[in-house]
Backbone as JSON Lines, residues from 0, in Angstrom:
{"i":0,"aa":"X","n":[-25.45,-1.24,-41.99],"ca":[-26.01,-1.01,-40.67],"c":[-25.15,-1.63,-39.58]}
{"i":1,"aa":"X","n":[-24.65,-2.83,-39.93],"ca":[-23.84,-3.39,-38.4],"c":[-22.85,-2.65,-38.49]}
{"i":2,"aa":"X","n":[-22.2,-1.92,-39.38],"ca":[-20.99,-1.51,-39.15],"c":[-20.77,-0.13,-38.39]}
{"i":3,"aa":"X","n":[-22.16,0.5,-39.17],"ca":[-22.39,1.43,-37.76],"c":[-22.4,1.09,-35.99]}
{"i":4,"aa":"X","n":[-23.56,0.44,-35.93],"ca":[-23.78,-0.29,-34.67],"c":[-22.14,-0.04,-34.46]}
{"i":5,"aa":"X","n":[-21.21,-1.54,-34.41],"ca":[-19.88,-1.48,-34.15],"c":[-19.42,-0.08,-34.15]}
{"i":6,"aa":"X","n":[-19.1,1.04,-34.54],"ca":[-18.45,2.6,-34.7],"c":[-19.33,2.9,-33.3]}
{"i":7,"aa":"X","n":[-20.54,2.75,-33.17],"ca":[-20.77,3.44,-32.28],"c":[-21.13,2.52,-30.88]}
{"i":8,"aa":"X","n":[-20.62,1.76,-30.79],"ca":[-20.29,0.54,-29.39],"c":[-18.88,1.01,-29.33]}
{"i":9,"aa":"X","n":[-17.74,1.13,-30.31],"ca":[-16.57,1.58,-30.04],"c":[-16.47,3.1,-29.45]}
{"i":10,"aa":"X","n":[-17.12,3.65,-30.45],"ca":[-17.17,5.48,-30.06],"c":[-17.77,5.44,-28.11]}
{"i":11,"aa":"X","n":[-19.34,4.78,-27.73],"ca":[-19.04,4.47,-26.74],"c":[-18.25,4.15,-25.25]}
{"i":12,"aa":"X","n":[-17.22,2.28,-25.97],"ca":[-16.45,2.59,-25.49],"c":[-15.07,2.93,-25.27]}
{"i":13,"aa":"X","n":[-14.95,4.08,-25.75],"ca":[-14.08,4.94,-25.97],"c":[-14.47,5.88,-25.39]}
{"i":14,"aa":"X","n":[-15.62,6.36,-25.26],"ca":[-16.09,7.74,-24.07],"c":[-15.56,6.87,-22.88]}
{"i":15,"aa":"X","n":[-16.43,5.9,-22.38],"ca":[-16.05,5.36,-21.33],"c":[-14.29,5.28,-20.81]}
{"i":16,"aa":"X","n":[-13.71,4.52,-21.64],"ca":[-12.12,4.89,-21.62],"c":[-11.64,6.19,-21.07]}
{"i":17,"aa":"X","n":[-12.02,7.07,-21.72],"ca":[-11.71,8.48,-21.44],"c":[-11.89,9.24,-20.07]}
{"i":18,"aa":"X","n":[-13.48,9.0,-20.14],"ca":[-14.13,9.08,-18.67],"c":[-13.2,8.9,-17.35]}
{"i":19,"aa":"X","n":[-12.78,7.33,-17.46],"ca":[-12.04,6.49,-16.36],"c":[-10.63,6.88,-17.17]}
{"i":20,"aa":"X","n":[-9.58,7.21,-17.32],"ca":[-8.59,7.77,-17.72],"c":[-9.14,9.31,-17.07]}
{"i":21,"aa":"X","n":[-9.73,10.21,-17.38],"ca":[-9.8,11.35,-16.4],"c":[-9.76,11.44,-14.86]}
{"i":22,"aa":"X","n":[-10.34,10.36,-14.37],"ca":[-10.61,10.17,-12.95],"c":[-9.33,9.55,-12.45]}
{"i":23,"aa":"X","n":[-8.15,9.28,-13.38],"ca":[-6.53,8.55,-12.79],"c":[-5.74,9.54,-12.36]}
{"i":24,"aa":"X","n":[-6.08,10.85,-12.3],"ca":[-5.29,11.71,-11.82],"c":[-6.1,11.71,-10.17]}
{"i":25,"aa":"X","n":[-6.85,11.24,-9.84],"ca":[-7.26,11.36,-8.71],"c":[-6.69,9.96,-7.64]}
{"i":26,"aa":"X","n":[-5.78,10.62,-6.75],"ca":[-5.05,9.78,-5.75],"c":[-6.16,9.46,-4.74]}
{"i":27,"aa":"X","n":[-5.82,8.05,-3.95],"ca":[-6.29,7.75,-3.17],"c":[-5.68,7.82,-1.74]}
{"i":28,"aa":"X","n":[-6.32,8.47,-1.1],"ca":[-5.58,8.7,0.3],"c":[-6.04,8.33,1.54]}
{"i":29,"aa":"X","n":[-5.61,8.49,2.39],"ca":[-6.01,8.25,4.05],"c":[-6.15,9.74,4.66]}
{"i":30,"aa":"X","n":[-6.84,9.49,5.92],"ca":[-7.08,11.15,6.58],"c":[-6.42,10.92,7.98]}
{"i":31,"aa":"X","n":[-5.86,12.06,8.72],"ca":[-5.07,11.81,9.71],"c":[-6.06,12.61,10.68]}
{"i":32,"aa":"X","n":[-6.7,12.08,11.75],"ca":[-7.24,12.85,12.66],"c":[-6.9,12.99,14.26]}
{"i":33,"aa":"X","n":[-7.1,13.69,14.72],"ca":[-6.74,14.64,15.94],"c":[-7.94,14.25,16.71]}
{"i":34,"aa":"X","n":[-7.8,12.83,17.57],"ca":[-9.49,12.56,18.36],"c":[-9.88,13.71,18.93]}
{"i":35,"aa":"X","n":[-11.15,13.95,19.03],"ca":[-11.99,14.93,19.2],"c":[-11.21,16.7,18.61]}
{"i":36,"aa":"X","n":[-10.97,16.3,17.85],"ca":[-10.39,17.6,17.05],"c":[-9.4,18.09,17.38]}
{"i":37,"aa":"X","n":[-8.72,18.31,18.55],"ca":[-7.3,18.65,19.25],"c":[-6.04,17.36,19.39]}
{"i":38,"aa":"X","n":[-7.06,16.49,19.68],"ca":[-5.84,15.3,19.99],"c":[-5.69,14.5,21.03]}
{"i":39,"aa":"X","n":[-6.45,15.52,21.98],"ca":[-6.62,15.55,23.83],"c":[-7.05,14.91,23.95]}
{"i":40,"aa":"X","n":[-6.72,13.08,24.74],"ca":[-7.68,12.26,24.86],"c":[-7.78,12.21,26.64]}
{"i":41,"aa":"X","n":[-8.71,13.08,27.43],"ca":[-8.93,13.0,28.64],"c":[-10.2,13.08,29.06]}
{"i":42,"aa":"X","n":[-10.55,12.78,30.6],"ca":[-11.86,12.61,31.32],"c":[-12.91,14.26,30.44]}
{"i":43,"aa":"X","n":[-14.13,13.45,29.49],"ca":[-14.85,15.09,28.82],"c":[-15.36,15.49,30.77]}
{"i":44,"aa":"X","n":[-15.94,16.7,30.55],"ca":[-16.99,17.2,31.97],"c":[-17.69,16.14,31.95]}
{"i":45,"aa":"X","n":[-18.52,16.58,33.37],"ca":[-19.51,15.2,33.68],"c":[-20.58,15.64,32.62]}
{"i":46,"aa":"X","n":[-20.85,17.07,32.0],"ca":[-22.0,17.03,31.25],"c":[-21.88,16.73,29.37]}
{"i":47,"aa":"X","n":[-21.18,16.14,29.35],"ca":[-20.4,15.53,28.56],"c":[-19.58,14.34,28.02]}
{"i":48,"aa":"X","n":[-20.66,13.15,28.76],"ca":[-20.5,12.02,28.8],"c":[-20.09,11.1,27.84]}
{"i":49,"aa":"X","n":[-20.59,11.75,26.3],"ca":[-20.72,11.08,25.09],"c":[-20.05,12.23,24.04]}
{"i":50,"aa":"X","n":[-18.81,13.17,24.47],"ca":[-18.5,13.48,23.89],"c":[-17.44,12.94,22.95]}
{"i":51,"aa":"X","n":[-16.62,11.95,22.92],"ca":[-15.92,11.49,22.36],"c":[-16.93,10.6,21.19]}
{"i":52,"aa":"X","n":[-17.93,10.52,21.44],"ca":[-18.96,9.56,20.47],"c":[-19.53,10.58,19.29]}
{"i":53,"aa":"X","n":[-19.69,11.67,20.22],"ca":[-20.76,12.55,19.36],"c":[-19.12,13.3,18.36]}
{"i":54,"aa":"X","n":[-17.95,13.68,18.81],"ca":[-17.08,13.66,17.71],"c":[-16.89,12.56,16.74]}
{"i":55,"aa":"X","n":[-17.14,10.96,16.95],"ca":[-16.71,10.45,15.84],"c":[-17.78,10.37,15.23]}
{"i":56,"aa":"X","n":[-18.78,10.48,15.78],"ca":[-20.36,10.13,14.93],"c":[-20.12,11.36,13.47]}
{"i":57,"aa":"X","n":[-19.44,12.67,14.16],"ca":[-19.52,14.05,13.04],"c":[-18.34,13.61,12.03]}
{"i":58,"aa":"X","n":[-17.73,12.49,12.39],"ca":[-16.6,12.36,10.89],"c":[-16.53,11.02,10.13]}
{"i":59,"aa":"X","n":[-16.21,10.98,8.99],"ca":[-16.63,9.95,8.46],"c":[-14.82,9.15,8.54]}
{"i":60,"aa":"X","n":[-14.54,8.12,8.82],"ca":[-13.39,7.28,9.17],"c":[-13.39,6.39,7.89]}
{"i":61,"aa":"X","n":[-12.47,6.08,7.15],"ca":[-12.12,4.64,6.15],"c":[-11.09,4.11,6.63]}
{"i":62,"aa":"X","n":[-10.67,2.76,6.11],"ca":[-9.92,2.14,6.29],"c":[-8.57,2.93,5.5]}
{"i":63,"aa":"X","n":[-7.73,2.89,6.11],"ca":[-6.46,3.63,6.39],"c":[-6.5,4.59,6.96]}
{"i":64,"aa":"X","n":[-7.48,5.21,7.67],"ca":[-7.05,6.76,7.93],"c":[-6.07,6.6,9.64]}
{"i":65,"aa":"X","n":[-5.71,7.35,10.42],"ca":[-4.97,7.18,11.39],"c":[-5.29,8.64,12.38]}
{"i":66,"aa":"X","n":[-5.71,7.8,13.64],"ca":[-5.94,8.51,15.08],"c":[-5.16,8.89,15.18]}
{"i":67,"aa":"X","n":[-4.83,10.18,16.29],"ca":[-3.44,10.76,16.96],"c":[-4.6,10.93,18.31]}
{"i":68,"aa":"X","n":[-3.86,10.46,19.26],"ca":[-4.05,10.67,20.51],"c":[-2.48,11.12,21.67]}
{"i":69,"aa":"X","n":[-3.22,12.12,22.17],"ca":[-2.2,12.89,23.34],"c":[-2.83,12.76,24.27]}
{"i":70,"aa":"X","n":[-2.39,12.72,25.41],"ca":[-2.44,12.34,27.13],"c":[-1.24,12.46,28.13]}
{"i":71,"aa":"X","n":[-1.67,12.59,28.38],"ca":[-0.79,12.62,29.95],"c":[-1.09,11.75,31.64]}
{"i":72,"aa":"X","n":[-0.57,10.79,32.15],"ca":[-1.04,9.28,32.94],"c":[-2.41,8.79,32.58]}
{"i":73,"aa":"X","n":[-2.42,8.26,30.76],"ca":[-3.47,7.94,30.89],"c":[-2.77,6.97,29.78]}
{"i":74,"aa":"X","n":[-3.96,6.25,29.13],"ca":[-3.58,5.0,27.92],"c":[-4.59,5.06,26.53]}
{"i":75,"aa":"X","n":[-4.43,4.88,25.59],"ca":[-5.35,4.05,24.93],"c":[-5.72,2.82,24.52]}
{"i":76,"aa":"X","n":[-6.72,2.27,24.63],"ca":[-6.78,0.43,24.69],"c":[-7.87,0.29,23.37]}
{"i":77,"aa":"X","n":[-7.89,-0.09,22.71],"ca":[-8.86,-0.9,21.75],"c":[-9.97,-2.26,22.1]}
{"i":78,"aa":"X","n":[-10.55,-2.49,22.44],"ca":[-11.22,-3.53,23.18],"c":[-12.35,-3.94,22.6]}
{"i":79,"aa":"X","n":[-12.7,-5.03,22.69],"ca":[-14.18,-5.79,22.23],"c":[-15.6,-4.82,22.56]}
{"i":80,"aa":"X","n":[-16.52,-5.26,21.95],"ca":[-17.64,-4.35,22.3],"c":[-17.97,-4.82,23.72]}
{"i":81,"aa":"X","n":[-18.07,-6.24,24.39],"ca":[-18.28,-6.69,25.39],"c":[-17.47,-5.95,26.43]}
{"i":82,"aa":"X","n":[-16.24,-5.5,26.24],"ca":[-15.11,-4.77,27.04],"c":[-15.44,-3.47,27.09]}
{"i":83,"aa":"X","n":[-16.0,-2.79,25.94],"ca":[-16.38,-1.38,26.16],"c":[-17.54,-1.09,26.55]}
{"i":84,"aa":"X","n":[-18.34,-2.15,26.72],"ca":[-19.8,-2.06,27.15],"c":[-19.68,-1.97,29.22]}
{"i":85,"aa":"X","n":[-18.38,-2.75,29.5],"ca":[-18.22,-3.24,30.69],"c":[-16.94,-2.06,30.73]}
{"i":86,"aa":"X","n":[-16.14,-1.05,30.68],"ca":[-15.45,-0.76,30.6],"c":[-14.37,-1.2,31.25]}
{"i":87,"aa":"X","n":[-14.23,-2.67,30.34],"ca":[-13.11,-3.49,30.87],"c":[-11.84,-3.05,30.43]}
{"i":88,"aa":"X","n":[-11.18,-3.1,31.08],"ca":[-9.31,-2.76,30.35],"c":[-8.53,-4.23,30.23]}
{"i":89,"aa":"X","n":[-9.12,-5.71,30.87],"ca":[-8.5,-6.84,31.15],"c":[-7.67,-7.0,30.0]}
{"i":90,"aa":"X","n":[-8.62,-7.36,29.01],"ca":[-8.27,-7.85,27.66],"c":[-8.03,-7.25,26.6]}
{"i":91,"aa":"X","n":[-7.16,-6.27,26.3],"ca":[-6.91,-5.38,25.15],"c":[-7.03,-5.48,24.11]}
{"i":92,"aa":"X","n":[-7.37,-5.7,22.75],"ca":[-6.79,-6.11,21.6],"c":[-5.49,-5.12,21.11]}
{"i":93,"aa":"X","n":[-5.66,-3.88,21.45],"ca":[-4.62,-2.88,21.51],"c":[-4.35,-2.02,22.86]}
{"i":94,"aa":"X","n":[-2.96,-1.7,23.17],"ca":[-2.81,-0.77,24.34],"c":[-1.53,0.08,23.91]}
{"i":95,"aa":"X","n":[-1.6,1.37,24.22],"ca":[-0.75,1.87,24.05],"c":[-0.6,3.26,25.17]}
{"i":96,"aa":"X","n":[0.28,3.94,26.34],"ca":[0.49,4.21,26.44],"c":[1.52,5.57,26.75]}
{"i":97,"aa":"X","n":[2.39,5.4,26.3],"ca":[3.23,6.56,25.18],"c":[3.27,8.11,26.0]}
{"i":98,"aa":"X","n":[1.66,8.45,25.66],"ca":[1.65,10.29,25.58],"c":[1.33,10.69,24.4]}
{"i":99,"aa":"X","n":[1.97,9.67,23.58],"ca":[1.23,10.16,21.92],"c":[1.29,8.85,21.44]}
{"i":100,"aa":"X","n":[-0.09,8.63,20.81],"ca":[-0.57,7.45,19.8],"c":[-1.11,7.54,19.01]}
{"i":101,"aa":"X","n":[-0.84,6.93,18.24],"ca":[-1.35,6.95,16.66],"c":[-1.64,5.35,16.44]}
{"i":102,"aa":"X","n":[-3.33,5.5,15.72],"ca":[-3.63,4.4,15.54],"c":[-4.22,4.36,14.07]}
{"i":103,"aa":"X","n":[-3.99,3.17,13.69],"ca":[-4.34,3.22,11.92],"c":[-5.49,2.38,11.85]}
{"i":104,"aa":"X","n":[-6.61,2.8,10.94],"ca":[-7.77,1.88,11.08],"c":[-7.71,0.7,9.82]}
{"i":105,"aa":"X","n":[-7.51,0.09,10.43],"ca":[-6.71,-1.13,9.06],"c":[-7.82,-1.75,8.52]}
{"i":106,"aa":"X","n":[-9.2,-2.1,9.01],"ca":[-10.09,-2.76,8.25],"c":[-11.38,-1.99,8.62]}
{"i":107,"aa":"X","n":[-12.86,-1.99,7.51],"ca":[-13.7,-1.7,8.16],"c":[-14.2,-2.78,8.99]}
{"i":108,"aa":"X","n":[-15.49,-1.47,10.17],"ca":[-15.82,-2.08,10.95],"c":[-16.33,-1.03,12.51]}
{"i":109,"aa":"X","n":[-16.48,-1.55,13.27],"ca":[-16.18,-0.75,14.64],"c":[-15.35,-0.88,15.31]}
{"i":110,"aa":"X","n":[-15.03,-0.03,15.75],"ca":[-13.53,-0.31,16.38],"c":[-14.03,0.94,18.1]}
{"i":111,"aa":"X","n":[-13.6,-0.16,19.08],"ca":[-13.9,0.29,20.7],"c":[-12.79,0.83,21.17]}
{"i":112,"aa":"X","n":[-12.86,2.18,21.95],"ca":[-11.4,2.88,22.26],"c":[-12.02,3.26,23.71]}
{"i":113,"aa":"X","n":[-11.18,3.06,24.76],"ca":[-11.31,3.01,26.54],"c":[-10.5,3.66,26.78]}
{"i":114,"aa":"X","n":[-10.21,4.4,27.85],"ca":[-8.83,4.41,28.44],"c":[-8.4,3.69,29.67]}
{"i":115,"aa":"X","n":[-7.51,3.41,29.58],"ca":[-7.42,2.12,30.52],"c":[-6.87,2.55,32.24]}
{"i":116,"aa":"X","n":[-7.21,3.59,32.39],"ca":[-7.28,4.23,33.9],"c":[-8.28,3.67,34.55]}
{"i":117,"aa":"X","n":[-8.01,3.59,35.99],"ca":[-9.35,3.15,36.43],"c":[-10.25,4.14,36.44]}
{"i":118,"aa":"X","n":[-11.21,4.06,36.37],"ca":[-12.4,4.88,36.69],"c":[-12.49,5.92,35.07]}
{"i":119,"aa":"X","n":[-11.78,6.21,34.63],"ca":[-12.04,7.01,33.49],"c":[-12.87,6.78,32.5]}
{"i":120,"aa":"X","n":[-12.56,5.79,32.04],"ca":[-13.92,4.91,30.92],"c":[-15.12,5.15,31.76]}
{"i":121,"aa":"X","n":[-15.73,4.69,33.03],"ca":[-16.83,5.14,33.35],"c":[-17.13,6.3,33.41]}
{"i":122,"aa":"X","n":[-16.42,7.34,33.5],"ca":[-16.76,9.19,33.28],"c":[-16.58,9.33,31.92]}
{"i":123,"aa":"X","n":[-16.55,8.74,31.0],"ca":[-17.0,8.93,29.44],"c":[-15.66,8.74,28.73]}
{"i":124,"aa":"X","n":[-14.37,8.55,29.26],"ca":[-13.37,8.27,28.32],"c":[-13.05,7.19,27.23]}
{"i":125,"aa":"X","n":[-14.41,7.44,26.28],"ca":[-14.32,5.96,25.91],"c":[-14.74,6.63,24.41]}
{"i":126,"aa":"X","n":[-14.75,5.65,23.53],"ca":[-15.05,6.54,22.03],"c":[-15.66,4.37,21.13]}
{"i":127,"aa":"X","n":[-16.17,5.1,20.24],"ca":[-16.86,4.1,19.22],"c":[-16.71,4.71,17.74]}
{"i":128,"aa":"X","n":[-15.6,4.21,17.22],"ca":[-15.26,4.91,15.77],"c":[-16.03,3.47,14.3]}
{"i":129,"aa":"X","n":[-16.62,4.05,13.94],"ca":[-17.6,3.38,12.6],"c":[-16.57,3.31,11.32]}
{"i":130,"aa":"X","n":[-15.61,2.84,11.23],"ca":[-14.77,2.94,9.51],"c":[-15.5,2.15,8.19]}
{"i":131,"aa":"X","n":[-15.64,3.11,7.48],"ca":[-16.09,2.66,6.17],"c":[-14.92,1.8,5.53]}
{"i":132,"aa":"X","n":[-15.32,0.84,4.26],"ca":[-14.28,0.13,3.5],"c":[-13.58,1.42,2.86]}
{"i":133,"aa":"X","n":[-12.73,1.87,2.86],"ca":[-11.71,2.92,1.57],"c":[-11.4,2.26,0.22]}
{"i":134,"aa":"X","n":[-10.6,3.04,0.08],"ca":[-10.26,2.88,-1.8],"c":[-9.74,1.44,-1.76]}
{"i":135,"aa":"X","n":[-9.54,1.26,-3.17],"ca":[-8.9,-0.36,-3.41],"c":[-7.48,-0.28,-3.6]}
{"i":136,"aa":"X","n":[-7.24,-1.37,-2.21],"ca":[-5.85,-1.54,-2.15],"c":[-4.72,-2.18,-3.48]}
{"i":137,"aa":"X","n":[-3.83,-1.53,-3.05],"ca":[-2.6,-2.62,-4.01],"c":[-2.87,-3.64,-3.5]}
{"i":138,"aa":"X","n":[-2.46,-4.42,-5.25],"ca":[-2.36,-5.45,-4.91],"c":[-3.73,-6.49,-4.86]}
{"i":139,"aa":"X","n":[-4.47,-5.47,-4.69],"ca":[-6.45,-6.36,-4.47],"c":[-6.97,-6.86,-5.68]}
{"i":140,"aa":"X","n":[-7.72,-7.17,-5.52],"ca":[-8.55,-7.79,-7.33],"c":[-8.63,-6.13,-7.97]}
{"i":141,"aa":"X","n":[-8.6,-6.64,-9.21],"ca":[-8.75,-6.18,-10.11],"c":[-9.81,-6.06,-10.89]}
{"i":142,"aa":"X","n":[-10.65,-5.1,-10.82],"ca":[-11.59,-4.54,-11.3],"c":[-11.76,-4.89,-13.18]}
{"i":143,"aa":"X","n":[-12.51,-5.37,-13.37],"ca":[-12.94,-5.44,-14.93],"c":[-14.11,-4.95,-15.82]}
{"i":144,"aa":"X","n":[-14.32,-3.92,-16.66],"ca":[-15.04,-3.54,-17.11],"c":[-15.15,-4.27,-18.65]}
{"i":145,"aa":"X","n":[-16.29,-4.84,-19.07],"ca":[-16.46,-5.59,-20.42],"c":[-17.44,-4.39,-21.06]}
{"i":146,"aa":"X","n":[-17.37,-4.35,-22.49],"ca":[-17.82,-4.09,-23.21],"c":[-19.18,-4.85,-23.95]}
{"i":147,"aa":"X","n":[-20.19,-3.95,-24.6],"ca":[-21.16,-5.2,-25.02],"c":[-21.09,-5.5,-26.02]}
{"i":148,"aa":"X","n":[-20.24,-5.39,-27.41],"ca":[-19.69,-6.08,-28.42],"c":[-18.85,-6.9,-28.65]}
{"i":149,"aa":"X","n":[-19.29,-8.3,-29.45],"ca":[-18.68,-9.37,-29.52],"c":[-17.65,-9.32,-30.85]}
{"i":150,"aa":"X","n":[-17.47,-7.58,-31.31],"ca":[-16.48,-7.52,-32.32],"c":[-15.48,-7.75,-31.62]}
{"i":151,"aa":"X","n":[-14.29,-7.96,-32.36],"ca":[-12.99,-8.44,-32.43],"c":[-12.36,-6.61,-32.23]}
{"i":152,"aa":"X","n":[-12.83,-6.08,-32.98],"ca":[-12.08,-4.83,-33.55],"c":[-12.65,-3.53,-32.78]}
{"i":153,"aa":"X","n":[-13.57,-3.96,-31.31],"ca":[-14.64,-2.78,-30.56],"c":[-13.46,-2.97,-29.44]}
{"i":154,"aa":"X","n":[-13.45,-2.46,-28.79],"ca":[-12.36,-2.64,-27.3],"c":[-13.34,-3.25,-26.61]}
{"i":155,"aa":"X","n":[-13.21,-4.47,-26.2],"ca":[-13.79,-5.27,-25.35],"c":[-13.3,-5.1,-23.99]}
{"i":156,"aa":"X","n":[-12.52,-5.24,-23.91],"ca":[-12.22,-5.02,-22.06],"c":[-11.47,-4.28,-21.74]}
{"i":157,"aa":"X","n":[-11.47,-3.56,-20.12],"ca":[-11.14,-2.6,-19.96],"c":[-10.36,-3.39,-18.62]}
{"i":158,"aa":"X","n":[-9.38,-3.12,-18.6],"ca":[-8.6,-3.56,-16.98],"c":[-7.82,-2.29,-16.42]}
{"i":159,"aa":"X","n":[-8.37,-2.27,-15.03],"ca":[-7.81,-1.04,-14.31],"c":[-7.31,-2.01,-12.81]}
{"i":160,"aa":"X","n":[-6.18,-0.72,-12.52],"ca":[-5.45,-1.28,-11.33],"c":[-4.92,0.07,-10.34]}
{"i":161,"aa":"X","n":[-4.8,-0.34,-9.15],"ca":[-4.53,1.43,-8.4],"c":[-3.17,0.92,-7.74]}
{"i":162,"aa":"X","n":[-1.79,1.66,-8.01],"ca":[-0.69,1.91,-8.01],"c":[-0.61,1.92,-6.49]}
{"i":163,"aa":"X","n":[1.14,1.7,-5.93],"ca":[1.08,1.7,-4.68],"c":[0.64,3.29,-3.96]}
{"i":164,"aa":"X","n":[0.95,4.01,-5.15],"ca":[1.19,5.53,-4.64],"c":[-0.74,6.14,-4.95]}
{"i":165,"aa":"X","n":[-1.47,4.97,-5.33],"ca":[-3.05,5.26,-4.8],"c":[-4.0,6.04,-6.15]}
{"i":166,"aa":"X","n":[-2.79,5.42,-7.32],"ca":[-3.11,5.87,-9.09],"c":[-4.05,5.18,-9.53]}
{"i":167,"aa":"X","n":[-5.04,5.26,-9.94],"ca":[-5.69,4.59,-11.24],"c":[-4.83,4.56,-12.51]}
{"i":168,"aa":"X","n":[-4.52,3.2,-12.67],"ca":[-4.0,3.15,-14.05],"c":[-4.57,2.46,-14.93]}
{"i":169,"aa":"X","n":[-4.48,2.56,-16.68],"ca":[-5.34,1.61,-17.2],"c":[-4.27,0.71,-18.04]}
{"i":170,"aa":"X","n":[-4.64,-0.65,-17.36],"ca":[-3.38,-1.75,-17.37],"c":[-3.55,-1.77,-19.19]}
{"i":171,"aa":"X","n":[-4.47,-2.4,-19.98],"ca":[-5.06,-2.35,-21.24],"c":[-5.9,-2.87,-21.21]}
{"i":172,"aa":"X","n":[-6.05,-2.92,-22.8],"ca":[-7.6,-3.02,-23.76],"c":[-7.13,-3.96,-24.75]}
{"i":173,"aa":"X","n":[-8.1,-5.04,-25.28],"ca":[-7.87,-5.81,-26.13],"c":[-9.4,-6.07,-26.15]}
């Protein structure tokens, strides 16, 4: 009888193995978006105050994905919630200027976007992007899956790791 038990804690995990070995062909990526779907970051109509909100509210953001913003005499600024509440431009945490910007969302969280014209942020040029945590970085802890047999001879542990290029690999089993 135990020796069954053991065959089938291994047979187990060994599905499991397999399972997570199928899912390593699946890369982990970032998404590149076009604020409010074109790119165009300017004054919305006056009846259209919260349009830059009601676009990010419709997409879901993770950590890595990356803004593209286009303009013409205008900026993009990143700012505290206190700053976007006040549509302050004083204190930036980010500013960029350009004509074209691209911004990468490096951690979750909220992240406050103004434009730093006068008067524009108060006619709605302003956005509130929500980023979820994304996939697990290189380099991050390392995920461990244990087994529930205390045989020697069942695959007890399972160690997985995701490649710079965003692989599930399975480091080994012992």
């Amino acid at each position: 009888m135990a020796a069954t038990t053991t065959v089938s804690m291994a047979a187990g995990e060994l599905l499991l193995l397999l399972s997570l070995l199928s899912l390593s062909t699946l890369p982990a990526h970032s998404t590149e978006f076009a604020v409010a779907g074109d790119g165009n970051w300017t004054i919305p109509s006056s009846k259209e105050s919260e349009f830059y909100n009601k676009w990010a509210a419709a997409n879901r953001f993770q950590v890595g994905d990356t803004i593209h913003f286009k303009y013409k005499k205008d900026s993009v600024m990143v700012v505290s919630e206190k700053d976007y509440n006040k549509c302050s431009s004083i204190h930036p945490i980010f500013f960029s200027n350009t004509g074209k910007t691209e911004f990468t969302l490096e951690k979750p969280g909220l992240f406050y976007f103004i434009s730093g014209v006068d008067g524009h942020c108060e006619r709605g040029e302003k956005m509130i992007i929500k980023v979820m945590a994304g996939p697990v970085s290189p380099g991050g802890p390392v995920p461990e899956i244990t087994g529930g047999s205390s045989d020697s001879s069942a695959l007890n542990t399972l160690m997985l790791t995701v490649t710079s290029a965003g692989y599930l690999l399975v480091l080994g089993f012992y």
